[in-house]
C-alpha positions as CSV (number, residue, x, y, z in Angstrom):
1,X,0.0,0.0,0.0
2,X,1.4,3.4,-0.9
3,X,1.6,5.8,2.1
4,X,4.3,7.8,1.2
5,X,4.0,11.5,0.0
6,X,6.6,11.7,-2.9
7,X,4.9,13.8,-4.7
8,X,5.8,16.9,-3.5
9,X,9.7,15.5,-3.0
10,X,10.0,15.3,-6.8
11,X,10.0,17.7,-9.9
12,X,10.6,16.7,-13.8
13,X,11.7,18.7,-16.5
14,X,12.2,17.6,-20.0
15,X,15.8,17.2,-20.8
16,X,15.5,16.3,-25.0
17,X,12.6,16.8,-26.2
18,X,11.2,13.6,-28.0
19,X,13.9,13.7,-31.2
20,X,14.3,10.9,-34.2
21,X,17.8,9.4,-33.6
22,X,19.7,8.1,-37.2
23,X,22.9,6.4,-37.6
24,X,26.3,7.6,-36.3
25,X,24.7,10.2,-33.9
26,X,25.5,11.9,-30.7
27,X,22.3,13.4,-29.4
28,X,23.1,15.8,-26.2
29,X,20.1,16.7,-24.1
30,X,20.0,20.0,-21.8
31,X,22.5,20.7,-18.6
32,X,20.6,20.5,-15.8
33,X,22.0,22.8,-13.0
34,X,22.3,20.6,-10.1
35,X,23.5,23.6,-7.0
36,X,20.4,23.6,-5.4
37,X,20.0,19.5,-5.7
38,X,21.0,16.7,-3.7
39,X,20.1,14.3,-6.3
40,X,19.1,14.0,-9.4
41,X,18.5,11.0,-12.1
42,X,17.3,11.0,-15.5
43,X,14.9,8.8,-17.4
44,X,15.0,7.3,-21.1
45,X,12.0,6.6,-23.1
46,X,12.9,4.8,-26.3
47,X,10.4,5.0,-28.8
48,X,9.5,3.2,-32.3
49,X,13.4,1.8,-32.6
50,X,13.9,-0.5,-35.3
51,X,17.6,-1.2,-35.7
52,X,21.4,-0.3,-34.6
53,X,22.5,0.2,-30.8
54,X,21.7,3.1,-28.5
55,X,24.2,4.1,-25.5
56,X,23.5,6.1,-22.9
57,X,25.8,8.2,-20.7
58,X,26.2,11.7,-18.6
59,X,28.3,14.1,-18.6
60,X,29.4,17.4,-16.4
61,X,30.8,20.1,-15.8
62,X,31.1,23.3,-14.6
63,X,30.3,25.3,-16.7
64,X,26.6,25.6,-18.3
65,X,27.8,25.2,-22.1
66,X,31.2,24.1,-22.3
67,X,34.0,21.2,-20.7
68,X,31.4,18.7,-20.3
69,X,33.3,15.0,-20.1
70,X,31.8,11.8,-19.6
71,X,30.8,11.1,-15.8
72,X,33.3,8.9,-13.5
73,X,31.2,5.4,-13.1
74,X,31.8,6.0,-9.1
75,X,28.9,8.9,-9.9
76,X,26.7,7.2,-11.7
77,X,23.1,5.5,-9.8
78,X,21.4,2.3,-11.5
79,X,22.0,1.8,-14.8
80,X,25.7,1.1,-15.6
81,X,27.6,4.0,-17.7
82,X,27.5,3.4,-21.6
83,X,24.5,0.7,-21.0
84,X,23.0,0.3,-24.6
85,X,19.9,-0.2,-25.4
86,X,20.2,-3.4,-27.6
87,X,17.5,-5.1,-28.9
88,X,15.0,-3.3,-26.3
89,X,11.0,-3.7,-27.0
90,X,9.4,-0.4,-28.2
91,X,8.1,2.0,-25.4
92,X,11.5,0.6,-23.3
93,X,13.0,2.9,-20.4
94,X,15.9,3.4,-18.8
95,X,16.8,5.2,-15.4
96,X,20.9,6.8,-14.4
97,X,21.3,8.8,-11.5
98,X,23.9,11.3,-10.8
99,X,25.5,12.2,-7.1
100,X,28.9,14.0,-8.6
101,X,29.9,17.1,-7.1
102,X,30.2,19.2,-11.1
103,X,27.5,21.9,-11.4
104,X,26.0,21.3,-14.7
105,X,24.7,17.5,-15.8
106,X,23.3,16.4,-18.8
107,X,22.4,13.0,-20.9
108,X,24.2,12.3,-24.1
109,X,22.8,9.2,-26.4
110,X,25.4,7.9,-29.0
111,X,24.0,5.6,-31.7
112,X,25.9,3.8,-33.7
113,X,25.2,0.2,-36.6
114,X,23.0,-0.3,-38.9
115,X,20.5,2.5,-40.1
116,X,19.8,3.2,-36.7
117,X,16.1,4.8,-36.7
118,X,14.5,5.2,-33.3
119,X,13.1,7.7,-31.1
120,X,13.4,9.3,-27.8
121,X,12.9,11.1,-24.7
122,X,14.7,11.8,-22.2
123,X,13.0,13.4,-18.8
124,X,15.0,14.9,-15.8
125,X,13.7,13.6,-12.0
126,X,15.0,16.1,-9.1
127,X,14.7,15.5,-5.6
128,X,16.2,16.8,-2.3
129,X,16.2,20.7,-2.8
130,X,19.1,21.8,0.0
131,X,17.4,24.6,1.2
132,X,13.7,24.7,0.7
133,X,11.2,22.2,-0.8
134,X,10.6,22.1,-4.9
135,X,8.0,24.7,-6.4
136,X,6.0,22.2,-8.4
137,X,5.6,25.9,-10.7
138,X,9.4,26.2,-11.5
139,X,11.7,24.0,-13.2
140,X,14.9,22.9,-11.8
141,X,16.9,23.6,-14.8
């Protein structure tokens, strides 16, 4: 039985927009700024893939727009670093958490093999403000 109240712990925000994927692609969502957050973990929706092999992986950094490097695996929550998304069902998802002390985070998707065609969206989770709880009426990022 659910009794827990998590609904006002946790805010989303979209990170990439729902975007067709093709072959030989590095698809970079937005940096989330994570200064106010003690945690934060994203979510990817795969949609409508019908061939080639989709990775998944963060980066950070600092700064909001530049020196982002792939994340340290000691960083990363749930879903190993680089997990691909082979041979997943339609409608698939997949969750990777972050608790690295770099300001700025954000999800990168490399595809690479065969004509790759697939879908997909990637949605931002917060939780744990520091210093006051979440306004459900401003995004996190």
């Amino acid at each position: 039985m659910a009794s827990t109240d998590i609904h006002s712990s946790f805010s989303t925000s979209t990170s990439l927009v729902t975007t067709t994927i093709s072959t030989a692609t590095l698809t970079i969502g937005d940096a989330a700024d994570t200064l106010k957050l003690e945690g934060i973990e994203y979510i990817f929706h795969l949609i409508d893939v019908s061939d080639g092999t989709f990775s998944m992986f963060l980066q950070d950094s600092d700064e909001p727009s530049s020196n982002f490097v792939d994340v340290d695996q000691k960083f990363l929550i749930g879903t190993e670093k680089g997990t691909e998304f082979i041979d997943f069902a339609n409608d698939s998802n997949a969750m990777l958490g972050y608790v690295g002390g770099k300001k700025f985070v954000r999800p990168v998707i490399r595809t690479v093999g065969g004509t790759v065609a697939g879908e997909v969206l990637v949605l931002l989770l917060v939780d744990s403000p520091r210093r006051s709880p979440i306004n459900q009426n401003v995004t996190p990022i």
